[in-house]
N, C-alpha and C positions, 0 to 999 in steps of 0.2 A: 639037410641044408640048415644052416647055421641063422638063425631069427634076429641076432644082433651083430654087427660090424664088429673086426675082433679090436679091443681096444689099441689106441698108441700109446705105448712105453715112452714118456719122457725122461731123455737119459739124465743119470743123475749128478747132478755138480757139487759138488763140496762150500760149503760155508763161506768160505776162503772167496772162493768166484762171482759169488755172487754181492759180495763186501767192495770186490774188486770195481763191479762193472758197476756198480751204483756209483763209489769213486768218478768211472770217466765218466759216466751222465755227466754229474754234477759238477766236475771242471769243465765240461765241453759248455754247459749253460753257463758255467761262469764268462768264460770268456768273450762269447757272444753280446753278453752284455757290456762288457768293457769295450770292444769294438765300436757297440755303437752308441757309446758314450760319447767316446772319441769322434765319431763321426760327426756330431751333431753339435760336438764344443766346436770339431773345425766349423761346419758349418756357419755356425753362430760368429766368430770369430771374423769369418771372409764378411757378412752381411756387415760387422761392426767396420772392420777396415773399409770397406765400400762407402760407406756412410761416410766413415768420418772425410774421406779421400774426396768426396762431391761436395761437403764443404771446405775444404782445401782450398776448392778450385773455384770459390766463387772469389770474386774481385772486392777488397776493401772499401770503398766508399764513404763519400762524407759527403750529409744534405744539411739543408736547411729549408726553415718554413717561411714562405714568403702570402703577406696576406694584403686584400684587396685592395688600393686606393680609387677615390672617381680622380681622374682624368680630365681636364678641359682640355680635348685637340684643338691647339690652333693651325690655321692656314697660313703658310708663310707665302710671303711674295716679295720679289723684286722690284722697286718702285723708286719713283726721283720725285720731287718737291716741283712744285710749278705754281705760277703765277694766277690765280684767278681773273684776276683784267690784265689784260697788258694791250699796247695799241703801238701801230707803225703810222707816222704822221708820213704821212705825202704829200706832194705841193699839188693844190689845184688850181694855179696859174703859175704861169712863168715869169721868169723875171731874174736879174743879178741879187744876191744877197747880200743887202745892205750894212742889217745890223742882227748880231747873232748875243742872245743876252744869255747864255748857259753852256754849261760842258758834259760828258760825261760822269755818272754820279750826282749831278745837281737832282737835289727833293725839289718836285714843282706840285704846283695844285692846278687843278682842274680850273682853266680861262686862264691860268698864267701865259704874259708877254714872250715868246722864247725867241722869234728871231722874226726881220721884215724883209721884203722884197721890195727892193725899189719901183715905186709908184710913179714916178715923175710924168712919165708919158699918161697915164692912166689918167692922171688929172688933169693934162689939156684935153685930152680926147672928153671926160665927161663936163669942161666948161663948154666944148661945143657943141655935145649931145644937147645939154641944153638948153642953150641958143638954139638949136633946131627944134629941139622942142617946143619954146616958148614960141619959135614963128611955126610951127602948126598950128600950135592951139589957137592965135592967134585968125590964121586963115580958118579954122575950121568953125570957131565960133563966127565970124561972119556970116559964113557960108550956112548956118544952121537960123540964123537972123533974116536972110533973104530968102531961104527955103520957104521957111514962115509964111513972106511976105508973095510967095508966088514970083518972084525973082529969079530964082534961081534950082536949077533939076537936081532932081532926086540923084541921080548921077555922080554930075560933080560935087554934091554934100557927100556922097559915100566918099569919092574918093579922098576929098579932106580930109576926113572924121580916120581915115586909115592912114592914111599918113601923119598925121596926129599920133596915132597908137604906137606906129612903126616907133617914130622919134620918143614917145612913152618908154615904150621896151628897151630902147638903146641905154637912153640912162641908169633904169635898173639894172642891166647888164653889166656899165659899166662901175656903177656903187658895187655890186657883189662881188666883180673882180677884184676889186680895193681892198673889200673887208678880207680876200685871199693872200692879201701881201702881207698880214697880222697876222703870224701862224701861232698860235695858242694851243696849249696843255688838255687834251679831252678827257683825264683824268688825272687824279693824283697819283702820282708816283715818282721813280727815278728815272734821271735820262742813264740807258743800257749802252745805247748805242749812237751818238753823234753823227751824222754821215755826210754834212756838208761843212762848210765854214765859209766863213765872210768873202765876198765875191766872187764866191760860185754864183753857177748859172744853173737856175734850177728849172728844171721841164716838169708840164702838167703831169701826174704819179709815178714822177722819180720819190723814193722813202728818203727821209728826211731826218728823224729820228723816231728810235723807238723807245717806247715810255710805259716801266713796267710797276704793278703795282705792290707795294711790299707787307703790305697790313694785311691782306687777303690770301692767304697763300694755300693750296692744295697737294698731296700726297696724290701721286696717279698710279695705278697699277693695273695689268691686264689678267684679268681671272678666266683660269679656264672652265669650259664649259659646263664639267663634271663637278665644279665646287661653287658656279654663281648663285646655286640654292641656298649654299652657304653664310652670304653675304647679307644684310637686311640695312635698309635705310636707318639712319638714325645709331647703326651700332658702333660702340667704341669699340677703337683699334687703339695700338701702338707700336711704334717702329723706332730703328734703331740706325741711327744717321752714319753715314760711312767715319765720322769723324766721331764716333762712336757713343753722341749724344743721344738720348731718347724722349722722342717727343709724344704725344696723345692728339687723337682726334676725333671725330666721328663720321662715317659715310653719310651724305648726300646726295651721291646720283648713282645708279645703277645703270650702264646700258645695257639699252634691249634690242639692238643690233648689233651681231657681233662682226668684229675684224674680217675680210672676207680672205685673206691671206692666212693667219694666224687663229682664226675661230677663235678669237678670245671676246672677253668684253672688259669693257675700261669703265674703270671703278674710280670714281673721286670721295678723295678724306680731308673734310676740312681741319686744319691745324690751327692748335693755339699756337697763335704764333707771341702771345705775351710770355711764354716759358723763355725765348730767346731769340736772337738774331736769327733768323735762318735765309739763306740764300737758297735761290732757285735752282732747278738744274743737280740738285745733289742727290747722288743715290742713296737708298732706304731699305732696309729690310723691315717689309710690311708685316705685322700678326694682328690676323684676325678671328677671336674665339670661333668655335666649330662649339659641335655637339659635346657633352662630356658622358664618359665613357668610364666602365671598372678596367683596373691595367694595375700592371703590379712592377715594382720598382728592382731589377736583378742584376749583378755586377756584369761587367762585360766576358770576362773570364768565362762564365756559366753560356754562355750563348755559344753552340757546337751546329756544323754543315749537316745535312743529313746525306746518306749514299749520292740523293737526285739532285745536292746543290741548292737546298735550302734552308735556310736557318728555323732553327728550333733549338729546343733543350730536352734534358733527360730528364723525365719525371719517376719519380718512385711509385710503384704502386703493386699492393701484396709480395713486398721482396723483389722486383723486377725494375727494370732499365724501360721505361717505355717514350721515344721520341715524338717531341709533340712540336708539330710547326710554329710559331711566332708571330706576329708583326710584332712588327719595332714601330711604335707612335712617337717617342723621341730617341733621340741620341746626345746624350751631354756626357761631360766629362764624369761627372759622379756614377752614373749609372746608365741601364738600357730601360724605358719606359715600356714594356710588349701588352700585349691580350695575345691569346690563344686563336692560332687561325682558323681553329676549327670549333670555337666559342665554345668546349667543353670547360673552361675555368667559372665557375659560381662564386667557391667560397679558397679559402687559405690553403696553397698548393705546395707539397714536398716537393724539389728538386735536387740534383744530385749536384754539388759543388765542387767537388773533388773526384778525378778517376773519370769521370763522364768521357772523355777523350779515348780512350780505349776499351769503350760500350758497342755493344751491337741491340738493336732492339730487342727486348724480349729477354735478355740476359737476367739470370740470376746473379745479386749479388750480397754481398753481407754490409750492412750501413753502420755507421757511426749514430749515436743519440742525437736528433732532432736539435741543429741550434737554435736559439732565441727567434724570437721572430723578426722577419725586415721588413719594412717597410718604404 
C-alpha cells in the first residue's frame, strides 16, 4: 500500500497560452470598468437633468417689501346736521288773526312780536270781569265789617269772600288769555315754516310756526352697538357734508338707551358752525378716530381670493407661496390699508406682486430681487 497519494500531472502549456490568457483577464477587467463608468456618468447625468428640470418648473415671481405704518381706524357713519333748539309755536287761545309781522326765513329773537289774534271780545268780557269784581269785593268787605260787629254769620261772610275770589280768578283768566293773542318768538332763530296768515282762525294747539335755531347746530348719528365703546365725550370728529364741504366738531352726548327697533344709539357732534353756512337736515359722512393699529399700505393689484372666498395675499417665505388672510381697514383709490388676520405680521413683510394669480399654497417658486420698500 502506497503511503503517499500518487501526485497530479498538471498538463503542460506553452508560453504562448499563458501570455494569451493574462491578455483576456486583463481586457475582461478593462472593460468592466469602462462600463461602469458609464453607468455612473449616466447616472450622474439623469440626477443633473432632474435638478435642473425642478427648477424649470418653478414659477418666476416678482415681490416686494412692504413695512409697518400705525394706522388710526376711523369709524365712519352716516349722519345729517340738526338744529339744537328748535320750537313749533302753537296758539293757546283762539281767535282770528289779526296781524301777522314776519314770513318764512325772517331771523327773529327770543320775545319778538310775530303775529296777534284779535282781542276785541276779550276786552269787554275783562272790563266786566271787573266790574264784578270790584262789586264782590265791595260786598264782601261789608260783609267782613258786620261779621266783626256780630251782625252778620259766619255763613254769609264765606259765601261773599268766595264769590269775591271766583270774580278774582275771572279777571286773571281773562288778562292771560290776552297776553295769548301776543304770540312771541321762544327763541332765537329763523321762521322754517309759516302755517297761518292774516285772518285765519286759529284753534287752541293748532302749530302756528316753527322757529328753528341756526347758531347752535348738531351732527346726529346712530352708532351701533359693537362700536359705542368707541365713541368718548368730548372727542373730535370730522365729516364730510354731502356738498362735499368738511366740517369739525366734538361729541357731547352719548346715549345710553339704545333704538329699540334698530339697537343703535344716537350720538350728537357739536359743530363749528363759524367755518360756514350750514343748513339743517344735510346728510354727512361722519369719522370718528378708533383705536390705532400697525397695517401696512399694498397696491390693489396684490390682494388675490383664496380657494374659501377670501381675500388674502401671497407672502414669500423660504422660497414658497404661502396665503395669508387680510382685513382691509381702508379702501382708497391709492392703495388697500390691510393687517394680517391672523396678526402674524410684526415687522416688514415680503409679498409676492407679480405671478401670485397663478399660485397654489405652498408652491415653490423662483423670485425676482426684493424691491425698495413701500410704504
Amino acid at each position: 500500500m502506497a503511503l503517499f497519494p500518487p501526485q497530479i500531472k498538471l498538463p503542460k502549456f506553452s508560453n504562448l497560452f499563458w501570455a494569451l490568457l493574462i491578455l483576456v483577464l486583463f481586457i475582461i477587467w478593462m472593460l468592466t470598468g469602462i462600463f461602469s463608468t458609464n453607468s455612473q456618468s449616466q447616472s450622474s447625468a439623469a440626477k443633473t437633468e432632474t435638478s435642473q428640470s425642478n427648477t424649470e418648473n418653478r414659477p418666476n415671481v416678482a415681490i416686494s417689501l412692504f413695512t409697518p405704518i400705525n394706522y388710526t381706524r376711523e369709524l365712519k357713519f352716516s349722519g345729517q346736521t340738526a338744529a339744537r333748539y328748535r320750537a313749533t309755536i302753537a296758539a293757546q287761545t283762539s281767535g282770528r288773526i289779526e296781524t301777522l309781522n314776519i314770513d318764512n326765513g325772517t331771523e327773529v329773537k327770543k320775545g319778538q312780536h310775530l303775529a296777534t289774534i284779535n282781542a276785541a271780545a276779550r276786552r269787554v268780557d275783562l272790563a266786566s270781569a271787573k266790574a264784578s269784581l270790584a262789586a264782590a269785593t265791595k260786598l264782601a268787605t261789608s260783609a267782613r265789617k258786620l261779621e266783626a260787629q256780630g251782625y252778620l254769620s259766619q255763613t254769609v261772610l264765606a259765601e261773599r269772600e268766595a264769590a269775591e275770589a271766583e270774580a278774582k280768578a275771572r279777571v286773571q283768566n281773562i288778562q292771560q288769555d290776552l297776553t295769548y293773542t301776543r304770540i312771541t318768538a321762544p327763541i332765537n332763530g329763523v321762521i322754517e315754516n309759516r302755517r297761518i296768515s292774516a285772518g285765519d282762525f286759529a284753534s287752541i294747539g293748532n302749530p302756528m310756526f316753527d322757529v328753528v335755531n341756526r347758531t347752535d347746530l348738531l351732527l346726529t348719528v346712530n352708532i351701533p352697538q359693537k362700536d359705542r365703546s368707541s365713541v368718548q365725550l368730548g372727542q373730535e370728529i370730522s365729516a364730510k357734508l354731502i356738498t362735499g364741504d368738511t366740517i369739525t366738531g366734538v361729541v357731547d352726548f352719548i346715549a345710553t338707551d339704545a333704538n329699540t327697533s334698530s339697537r343703535t344709539y344716537q350720538v350728537n357732534m357739536a359743530i363749528n358752525v363759524s367755518q360756514s353756512a350750514i343748513p339743517t337736515g344735510m346728510s354727512a359722512e361722519v369719522y370718528i378716530p378708533a383705536e390705532t393699529v400697525q397695517a401696512y399700505n399694498i397696491p390693489h393689484n396684490v390682494a388675490i381670493l383664496g380657494d374659501d372666498g377670501q381675500l388674502g395675499v401671497m407672502q414669500l417665505i423660504n422660497n414658497r407661496a404661502a396665503f395669508v388672510p387680510i382685513t382691509v381697514l381702508e379702501d382708497s383709490p391709492q392703495a388697500l390699508v390691510v393687517t394680517a388676520s391672523n396678526n402674524t405680521w410684526q415687522r416688514s413683510v415680503t409679498l409676492i406682486t407679480r405671478g401670485q394669480l397663478a399660485l397654489v399654497n405652498g408652491a415653490q417658486v423662483t423670485a425676482e430681487p426684493v424691491a425698495q420698500p413701500k410704504n
